[in-house]
C-alpha positions as CSV (number, residue, x, y, z in Angstrom):
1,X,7.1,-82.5,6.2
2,X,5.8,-83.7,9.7
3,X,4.7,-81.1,12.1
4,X,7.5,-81.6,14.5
5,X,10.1,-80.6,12.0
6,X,8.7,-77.5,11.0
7,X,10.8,-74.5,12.2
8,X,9.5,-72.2,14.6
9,X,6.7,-69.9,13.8
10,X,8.4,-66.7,16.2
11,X,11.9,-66.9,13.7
12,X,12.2,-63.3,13.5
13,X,14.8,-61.8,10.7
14,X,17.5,-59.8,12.1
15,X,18.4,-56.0,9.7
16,X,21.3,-58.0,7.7
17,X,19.0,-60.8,7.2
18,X,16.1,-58.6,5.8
19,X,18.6,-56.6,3.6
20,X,20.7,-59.9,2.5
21,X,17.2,-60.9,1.0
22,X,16.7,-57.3,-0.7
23,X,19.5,-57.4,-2.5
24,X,19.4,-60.9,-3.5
25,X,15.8,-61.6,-4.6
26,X,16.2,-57.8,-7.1
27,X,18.8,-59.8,-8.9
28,X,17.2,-63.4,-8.9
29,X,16.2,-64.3,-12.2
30,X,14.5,-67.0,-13.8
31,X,17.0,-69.9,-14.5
32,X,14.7,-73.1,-14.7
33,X,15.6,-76.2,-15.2
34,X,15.9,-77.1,-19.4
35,X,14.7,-73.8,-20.2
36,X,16.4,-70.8,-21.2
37,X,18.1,-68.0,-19.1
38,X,16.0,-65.2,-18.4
39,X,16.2,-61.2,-17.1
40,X,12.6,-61.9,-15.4
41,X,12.3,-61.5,-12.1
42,X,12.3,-65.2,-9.9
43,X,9.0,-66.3,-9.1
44,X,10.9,-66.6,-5.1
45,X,12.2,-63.4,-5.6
46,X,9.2,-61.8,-6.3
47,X,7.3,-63.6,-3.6
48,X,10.0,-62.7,-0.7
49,X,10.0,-59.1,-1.7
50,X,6.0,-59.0,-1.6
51,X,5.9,-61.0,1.5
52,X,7.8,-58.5,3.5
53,X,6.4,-55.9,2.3
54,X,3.0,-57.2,2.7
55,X,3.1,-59.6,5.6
56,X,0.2,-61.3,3.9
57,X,-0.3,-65.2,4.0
58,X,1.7,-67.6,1.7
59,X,-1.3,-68.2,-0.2
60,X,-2.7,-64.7,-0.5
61,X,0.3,-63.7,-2.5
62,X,0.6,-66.8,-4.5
63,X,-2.8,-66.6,-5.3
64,X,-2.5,-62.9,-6.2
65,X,-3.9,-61.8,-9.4
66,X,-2.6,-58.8,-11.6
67,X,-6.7,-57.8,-11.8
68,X,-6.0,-57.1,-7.7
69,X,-3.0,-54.8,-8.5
70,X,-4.6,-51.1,-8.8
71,X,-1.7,-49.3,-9.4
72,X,-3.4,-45.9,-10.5
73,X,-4.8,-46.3,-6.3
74,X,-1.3,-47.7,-4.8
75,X,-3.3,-50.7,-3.8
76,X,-3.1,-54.1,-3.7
77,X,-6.6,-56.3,-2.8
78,X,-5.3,-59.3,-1.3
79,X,-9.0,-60.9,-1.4
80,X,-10.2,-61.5,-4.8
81,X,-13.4,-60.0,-6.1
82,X,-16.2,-62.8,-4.9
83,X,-14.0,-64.5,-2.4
84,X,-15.5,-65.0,0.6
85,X,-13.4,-63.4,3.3
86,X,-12.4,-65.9,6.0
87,X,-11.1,-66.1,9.5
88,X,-7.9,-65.4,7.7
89,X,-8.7,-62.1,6.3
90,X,-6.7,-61.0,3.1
91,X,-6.3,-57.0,3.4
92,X,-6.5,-54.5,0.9
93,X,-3.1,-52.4,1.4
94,X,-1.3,-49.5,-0.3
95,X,2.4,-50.4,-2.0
96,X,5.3,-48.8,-0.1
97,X,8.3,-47.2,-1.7
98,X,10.1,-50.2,-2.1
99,X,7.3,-52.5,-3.1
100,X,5.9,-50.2,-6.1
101,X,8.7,-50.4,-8.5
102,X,9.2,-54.0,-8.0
103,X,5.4,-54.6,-8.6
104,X,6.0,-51.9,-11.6
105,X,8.7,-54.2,-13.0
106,X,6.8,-58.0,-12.6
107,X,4.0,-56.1,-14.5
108,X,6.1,-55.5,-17.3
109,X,7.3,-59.0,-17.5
110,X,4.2,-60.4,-16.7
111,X,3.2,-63.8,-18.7
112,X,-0.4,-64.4,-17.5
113,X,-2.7,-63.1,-15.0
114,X,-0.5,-64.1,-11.7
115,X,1.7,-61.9,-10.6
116,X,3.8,-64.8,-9.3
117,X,3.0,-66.3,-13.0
118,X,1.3,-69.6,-11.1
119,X,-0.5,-70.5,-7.6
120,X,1.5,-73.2,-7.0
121,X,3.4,-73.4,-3.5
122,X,6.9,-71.2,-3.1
123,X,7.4,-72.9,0.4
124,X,10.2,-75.3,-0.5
125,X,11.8,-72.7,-2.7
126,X,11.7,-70.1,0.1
127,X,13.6,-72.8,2.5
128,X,16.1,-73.3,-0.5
129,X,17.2,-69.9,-0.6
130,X,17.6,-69.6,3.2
131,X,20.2,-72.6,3.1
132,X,22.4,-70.8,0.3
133,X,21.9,-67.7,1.8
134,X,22.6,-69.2,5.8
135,X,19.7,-67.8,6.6
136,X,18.7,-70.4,9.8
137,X,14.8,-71.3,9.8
138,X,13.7,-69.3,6.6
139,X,10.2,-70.1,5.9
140,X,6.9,-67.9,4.0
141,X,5.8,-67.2,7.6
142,X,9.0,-65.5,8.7
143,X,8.3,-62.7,6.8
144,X,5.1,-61.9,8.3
145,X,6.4,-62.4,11.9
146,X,9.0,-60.1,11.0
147,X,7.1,-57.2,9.6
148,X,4.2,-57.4,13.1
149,X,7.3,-57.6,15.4
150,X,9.0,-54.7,13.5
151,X,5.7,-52.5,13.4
152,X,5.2,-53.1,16.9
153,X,8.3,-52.5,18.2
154,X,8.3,-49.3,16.1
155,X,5.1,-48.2,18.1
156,X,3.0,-48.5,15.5
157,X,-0.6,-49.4,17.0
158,X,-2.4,-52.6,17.7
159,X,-5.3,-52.0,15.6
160,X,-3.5,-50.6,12.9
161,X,-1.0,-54.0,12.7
162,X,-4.1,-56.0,13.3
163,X,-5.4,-54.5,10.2
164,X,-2.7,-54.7,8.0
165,X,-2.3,-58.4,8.8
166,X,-5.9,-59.0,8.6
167,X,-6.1,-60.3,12.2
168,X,-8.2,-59.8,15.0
169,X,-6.9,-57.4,17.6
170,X,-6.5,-59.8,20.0
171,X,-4.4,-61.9,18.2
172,X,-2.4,-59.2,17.8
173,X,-2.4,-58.4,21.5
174,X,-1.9,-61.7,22.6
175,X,1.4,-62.5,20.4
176,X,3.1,-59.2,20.0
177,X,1.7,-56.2,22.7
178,X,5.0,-57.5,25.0
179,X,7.1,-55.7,22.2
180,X,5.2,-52.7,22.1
181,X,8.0,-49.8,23.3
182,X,5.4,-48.7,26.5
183,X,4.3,-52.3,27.6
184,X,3.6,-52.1,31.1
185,X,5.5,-48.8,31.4
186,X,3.2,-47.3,33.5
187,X,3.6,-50.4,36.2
188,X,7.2,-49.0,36.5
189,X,6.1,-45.5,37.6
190,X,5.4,-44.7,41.5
């Protein structure tokens, strides 16, 4: 895929989108090609679900190890034990309510030691299910667009998005403090 036909990078999902997905990637199962039906959890289905949740990097999750799943701590450690963190941090963060039981769930029909059962790429899978779906401009970094633009707009702080993310603060002020519910209230007021 050439640059210039990549979709946008600022696609945010609207609420049907985000619950069309829920409901869809629960009930996606495996169904490969020459192999046998399955009740296990879609390998897209499981990503999607993590990635909103999350709003970690395409790679962070595909990478993502069941040794980085603490479930007696809630937490998931996006950066591997003796991986160098990089400019793109990979944060340690607690499962939510709705991402527990689906983590819970890929445990139990867990094959290997990915949770996503390999570390190859979901990208062309992700875009496949946003043209059944007509979901316009679906891609792995939608999600995490989503989820900042969502926080922020819900008020929840810089710092605190920047860490979830594992961004630097200004990066996070300079793509998403204009949706922050007080921007530049205080300019209004005489």
């Amino acid at each position: 895929m050439c640059i210039r036909d990549r979709p946008p990078r600022d696609r945010v999902l609207s609420e049907d989108e985000v619950a069309l997905l829920r409901e869809t990637c629960s009930s996606l199962v495996i169904n490969g090609r020459g192999r046998k039906p399955s009740n296990r959890m879609s390998r897209v289905g499981r990503f999607i679900i993590i990635a909103m949740e999350t709003a970690q990097r395409k790679k962070a999750i595909e990478e993502l190890l069941w040794e980085q799943v603490d479930f007696d701590k809630n937490l998931i450690y996006f950066n591997p034990e003796g991986r160098l963190q990089t400019i793109k941090k990979r944060s340690v963060l607690p499962m939510g309510s709705r991402l527990r039981p689906v983590m819970e769930q890929a445990k139990q029909e867990a094959i290997n030691k990915y949770v996503l059962d390999k570390d190859t790429s979901l990208y062309e899978a992700v875009v496949s299910l946003g043209k059944k779906l007509n979901i316009d401009g679906l891609h792995p970094h939608v999600f995490r667009h989503t989820w900042a633009t969502r926080a922020v707009t819900r008020g929840v702080s810089l710092k605190k998005v920047a860490m979830y993310l594992g961004d630097s603060e200004k990066t996070v002020r300079d793509n998403y403090e204009h949706l922050s519910p007080n921007y530049l209230l205080d300019a209004t007021e005489e």
